[in-house]
C-alpha positions in Angstrom: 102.9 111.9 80.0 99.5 112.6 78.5 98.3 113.7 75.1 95.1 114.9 76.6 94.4 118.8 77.5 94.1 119.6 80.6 90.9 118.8 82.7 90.9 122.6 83.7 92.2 125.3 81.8 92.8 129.4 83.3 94.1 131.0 80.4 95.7 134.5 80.8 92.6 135.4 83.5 92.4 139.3 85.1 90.1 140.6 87.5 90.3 144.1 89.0 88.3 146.0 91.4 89.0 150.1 90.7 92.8 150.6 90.6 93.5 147.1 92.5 94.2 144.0 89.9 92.8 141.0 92.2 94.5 139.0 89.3 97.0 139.8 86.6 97.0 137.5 83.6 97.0 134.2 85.7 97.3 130.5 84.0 96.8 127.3 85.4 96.5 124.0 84.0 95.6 121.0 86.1 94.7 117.2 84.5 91.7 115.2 85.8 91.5 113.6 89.3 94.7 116.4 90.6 94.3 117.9 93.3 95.9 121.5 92.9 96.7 123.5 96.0 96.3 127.5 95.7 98.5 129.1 98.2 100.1 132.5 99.6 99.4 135.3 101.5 96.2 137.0 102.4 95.2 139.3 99.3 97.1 137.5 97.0 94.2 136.9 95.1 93.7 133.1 95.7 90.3 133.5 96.9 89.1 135.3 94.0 90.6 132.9 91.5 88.0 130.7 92.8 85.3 132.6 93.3 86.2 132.9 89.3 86.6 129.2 88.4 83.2 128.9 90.1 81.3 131.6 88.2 80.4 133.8 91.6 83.2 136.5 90.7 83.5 137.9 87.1 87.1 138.9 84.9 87.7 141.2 82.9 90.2 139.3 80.5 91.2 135.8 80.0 89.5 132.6 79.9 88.4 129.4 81.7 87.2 126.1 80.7 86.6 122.5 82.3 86.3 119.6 80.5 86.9 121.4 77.0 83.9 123.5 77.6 84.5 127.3 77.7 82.9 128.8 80.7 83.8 132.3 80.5 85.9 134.3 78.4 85.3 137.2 75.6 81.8 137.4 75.1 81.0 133.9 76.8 79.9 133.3 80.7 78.0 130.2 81.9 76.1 131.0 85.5 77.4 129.2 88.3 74.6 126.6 88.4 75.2 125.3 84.8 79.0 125.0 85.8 78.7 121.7 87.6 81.5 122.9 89.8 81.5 121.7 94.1 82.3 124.7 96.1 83.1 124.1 99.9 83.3 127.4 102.0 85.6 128.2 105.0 82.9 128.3 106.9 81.1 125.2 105.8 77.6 127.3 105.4 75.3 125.2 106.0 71.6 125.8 106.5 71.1 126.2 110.2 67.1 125.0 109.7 68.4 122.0 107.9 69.6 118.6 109.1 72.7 117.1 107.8 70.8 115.1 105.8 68.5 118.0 103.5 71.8 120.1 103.7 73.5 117.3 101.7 70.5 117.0 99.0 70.5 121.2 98.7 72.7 121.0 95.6 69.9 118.2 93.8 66.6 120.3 93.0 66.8 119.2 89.9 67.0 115.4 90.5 64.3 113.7 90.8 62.7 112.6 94.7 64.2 109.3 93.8 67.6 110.3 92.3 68.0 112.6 94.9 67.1 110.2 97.9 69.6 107.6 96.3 72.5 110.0 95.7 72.0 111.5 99.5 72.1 108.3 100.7 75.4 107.0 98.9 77.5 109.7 99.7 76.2 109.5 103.4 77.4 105.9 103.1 80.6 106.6 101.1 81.7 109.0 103.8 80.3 107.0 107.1 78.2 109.9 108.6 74.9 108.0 109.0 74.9 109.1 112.5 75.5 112.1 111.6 72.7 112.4 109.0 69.6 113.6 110.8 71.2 116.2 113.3 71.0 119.6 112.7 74.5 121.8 112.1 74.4 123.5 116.3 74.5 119.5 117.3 77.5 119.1 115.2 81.6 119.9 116.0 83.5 121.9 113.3 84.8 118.5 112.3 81.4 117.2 112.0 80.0 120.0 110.2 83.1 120.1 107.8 82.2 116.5 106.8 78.8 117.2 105.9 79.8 120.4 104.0 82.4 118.1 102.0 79.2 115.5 101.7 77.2 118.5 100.1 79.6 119.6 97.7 80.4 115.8 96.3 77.0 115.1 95.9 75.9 117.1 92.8 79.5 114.6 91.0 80.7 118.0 90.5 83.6 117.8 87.4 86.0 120.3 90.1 85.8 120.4 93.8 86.4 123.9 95.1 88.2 124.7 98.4 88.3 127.5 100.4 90.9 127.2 103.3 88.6 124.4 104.2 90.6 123.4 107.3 92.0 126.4 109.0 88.2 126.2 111.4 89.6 123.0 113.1 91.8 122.5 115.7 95.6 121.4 114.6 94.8 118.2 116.4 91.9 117.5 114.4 93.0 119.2 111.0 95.6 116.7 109.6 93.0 113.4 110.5 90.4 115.6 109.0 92.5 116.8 105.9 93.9 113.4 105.6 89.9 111.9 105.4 88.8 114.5 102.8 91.7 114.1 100.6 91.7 110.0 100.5 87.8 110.2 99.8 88.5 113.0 97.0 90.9 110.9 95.4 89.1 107.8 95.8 86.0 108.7 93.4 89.0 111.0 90.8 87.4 114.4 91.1 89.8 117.2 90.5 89.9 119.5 93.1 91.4 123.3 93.8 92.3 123.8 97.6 93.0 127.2 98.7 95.4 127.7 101.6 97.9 130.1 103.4 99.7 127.3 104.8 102.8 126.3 103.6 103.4 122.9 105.1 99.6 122.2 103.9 100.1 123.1 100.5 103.2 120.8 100.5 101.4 118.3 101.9 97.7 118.3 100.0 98.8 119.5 96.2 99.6 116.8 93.5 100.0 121.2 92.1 101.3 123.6 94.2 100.2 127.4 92.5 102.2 129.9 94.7 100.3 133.4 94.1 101.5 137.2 94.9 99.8 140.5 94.1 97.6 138.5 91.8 100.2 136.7 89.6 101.6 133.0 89.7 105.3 133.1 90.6 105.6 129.1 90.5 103.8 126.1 89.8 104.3 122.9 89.8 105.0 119.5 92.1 105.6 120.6 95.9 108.9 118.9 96.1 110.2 120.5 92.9 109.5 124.3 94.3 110.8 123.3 97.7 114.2 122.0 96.7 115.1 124.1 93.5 112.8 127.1 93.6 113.4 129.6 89.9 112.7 133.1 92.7 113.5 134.0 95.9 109.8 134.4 96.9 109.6 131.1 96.6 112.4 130.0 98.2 111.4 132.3 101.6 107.6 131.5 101.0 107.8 127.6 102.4 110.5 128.1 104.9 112.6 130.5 107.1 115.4 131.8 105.2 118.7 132.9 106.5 120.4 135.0 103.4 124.5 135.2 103.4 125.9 137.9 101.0 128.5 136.0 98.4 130.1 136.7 95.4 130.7 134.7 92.2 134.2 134.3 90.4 136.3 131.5 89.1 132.9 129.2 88.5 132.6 129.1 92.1 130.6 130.7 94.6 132.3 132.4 97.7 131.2 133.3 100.9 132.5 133.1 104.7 131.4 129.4 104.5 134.0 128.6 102.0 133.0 128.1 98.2 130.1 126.2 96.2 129.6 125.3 92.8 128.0 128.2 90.8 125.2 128.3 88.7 125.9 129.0 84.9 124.1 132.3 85.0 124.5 134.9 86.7 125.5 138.5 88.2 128.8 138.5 90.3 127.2 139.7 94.1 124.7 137.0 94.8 123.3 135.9 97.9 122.8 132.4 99.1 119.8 131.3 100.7 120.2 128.5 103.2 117.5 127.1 105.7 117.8 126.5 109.4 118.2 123.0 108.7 121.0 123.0 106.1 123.2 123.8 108.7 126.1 121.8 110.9 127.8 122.2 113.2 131.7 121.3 114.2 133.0 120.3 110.5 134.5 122.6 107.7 132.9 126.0 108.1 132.9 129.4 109.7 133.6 130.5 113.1 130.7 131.3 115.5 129.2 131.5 118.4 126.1 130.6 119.8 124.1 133.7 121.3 121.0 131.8 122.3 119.6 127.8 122.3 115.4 127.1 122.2 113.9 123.6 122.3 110.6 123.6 119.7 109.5 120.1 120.6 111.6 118.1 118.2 113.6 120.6 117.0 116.6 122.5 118.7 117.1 125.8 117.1 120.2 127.7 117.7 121.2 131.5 116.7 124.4 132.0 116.1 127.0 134.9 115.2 128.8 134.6 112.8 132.3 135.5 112.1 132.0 138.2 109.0 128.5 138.4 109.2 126.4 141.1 110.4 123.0 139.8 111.1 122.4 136.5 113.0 122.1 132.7 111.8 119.7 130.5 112.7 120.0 127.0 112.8 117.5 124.2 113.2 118.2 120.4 113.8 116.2 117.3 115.2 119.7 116.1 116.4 120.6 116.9 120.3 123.6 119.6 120.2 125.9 119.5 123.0 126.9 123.2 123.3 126.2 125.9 125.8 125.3 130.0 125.0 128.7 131.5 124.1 130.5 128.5 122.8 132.8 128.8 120.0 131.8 126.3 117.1 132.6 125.7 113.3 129.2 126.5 111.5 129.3 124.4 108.3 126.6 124.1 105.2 125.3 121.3 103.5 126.9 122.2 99.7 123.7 120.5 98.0 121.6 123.0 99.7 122.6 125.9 98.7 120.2 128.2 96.5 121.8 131.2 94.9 119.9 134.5 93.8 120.7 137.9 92.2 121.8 139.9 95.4 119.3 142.8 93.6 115.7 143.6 95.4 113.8 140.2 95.9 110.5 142.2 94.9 
């Protein structure tokens, strides 16, 4: 642990747009040389918490500071320009009359010919796109083009890297290789970045911070891992995987429900529900009686639905391991006991 603030600082920030609030009282604290992943559905207000943090979208309560310096907040706002903040678009927008190279040195007006020339050139070296360099964005592929985008935002040494869903353009066979590049050079010279994403799995996988956002509010934050295996809501819980939810009750210190009992949390009402995910599931051990209404192979994965004795809606079960069962076979349908999430059975929302 560190005694030092944090690097950047949203403090209690709103924005609203008539009777819509984009963002309601958000706070977010990430240390230098994190990367922080924004995710959650469209219209969450994501998006516009950037735009914010970069100066290009006003608020109307709260503040925001990098580096110790207040950039906007009751009675203070710093222009974007003086923010020395890297913003990288979804759609790399880059100047269709420039080549890589003058796209790259955009951001440096204000460096000298010589500063600017010897900056261009080291981040076209750090990044190997000297190939790239004199070609003009139409001659480029979206992989291309989202390099030099990245080279362009780095250059200014901006104190926080902004993201916007910066690799939803590419195809998935080009996105991880990509993502994997872009983060590994990121880290490698310890800027702090904010990526923006609707993707789950990419949020697990980029974020040294995961922010999950709805209707303009933070419902977690912290380490991916942490909100994957012990989420505090169930909008969490559903958020980075399927969900199949099993009505239960509490009593005795135990939780009970057609798969036998579990070890209850401390707190709690008595009708809960347990969330359980596809792969939290066996088969042929302690359980309930089922029966398999339909098999699908998804490339690794075998996914079976199942009905469930007691149950009215349908299980689904996921597993990289080969199940030798047929449609309409009778099975014992156990769950993992560690696994287990339990929730108010009230509304999730």
């Amino acid at each position: 642990m560190t005694d030092q603030p944090a690097h950047l600082i949203v403090e209690s920030v709103s924005r609203r747009f008539g009777n819509v609030t984009a963002l309601d009282a958000v706070s977010m604290h990430i240390d230098r040389g994190q990367i922080a992943c924004l995710v959650g559905h469209s219209g969450c207000g994501k998006s516009t918490l950037l735009r914010a943090i970069a100066g290009v979208e006003p608020i109307d309560g709260g503040s925001i500071s990098i580096g110790g310096r207040t950039f906007c907040g009751p009675d203070t706002f710093v222009e974007p320009e003086h923010r020395n903040v890297g913003l990288m678009f979804q759609d790399y927008a880059l100047f269709p009359h420039l080549t890589a190279r003058q796209n790259i040195g955009f951001g440096l007006a204000r460096s000298s010919r010589a500063e600017r020339s010897a900056r261009v050139e080291d981040i076209i070296a750090r990044l190997g796109i000297e190939k790239l360099a004199d070609r003009f964005p139409h001659m480029l592929s979206g992989g291309e083009q989202q390099r030099i985008a990245l080279a362009r935002a780095l250059a200014p040494q901006p104190d926080v890297l902004l993201m916007d869903e910066p690799f939803s353009n590419l195809d998935r066979s080009l996105r991880e290789t990509i993502r994997a590049e872009t983060l590994s050079i990121v880290r490698a010279l310890g800027i702090t970045a904010i990526v923006v994403t609707h993707d789950p799995e990419e949020a697990l996988a980029v974020g040294d911070v995961v922010v999950l956002m709805d209707r303009g509010r933070v419902v977690e934050a912290g380490p991916g891992e942490t909100i994957y295996r012990a989420p505090h809501t169930p909008y969490a819980a559903s958020f980075f995987s399927r969900i199949n939810r099993i009505p239960a009750r509490r009593a005795g210190g135990r939780i009970h429900s057609v798969f036998g009992s579990f070890a209850a949390p401390d707190k709690g009402s008595e009708d809960v529900k347990i969330f359980v995910r596809p792969q939290s599931f066996k088969l042929n051990g302690a359980g309930a009686s089922a029966q398999v209404v339909r098999r699908a192979l998804l490339g690794e994965i075998e996914e079976l639905v199942l009905k469930v004795d007691g149950l009215d809606d349908f299980v689904v079960m996921r597993t990289s391991v080969r199940q030798s069962v047929n449609v309409g076979d009778a099975v014992l349908l156990g769950i993992e006991p560690d696994e287990v999430m339990v929730f108010p059975a009230e509304p999730e929302n």
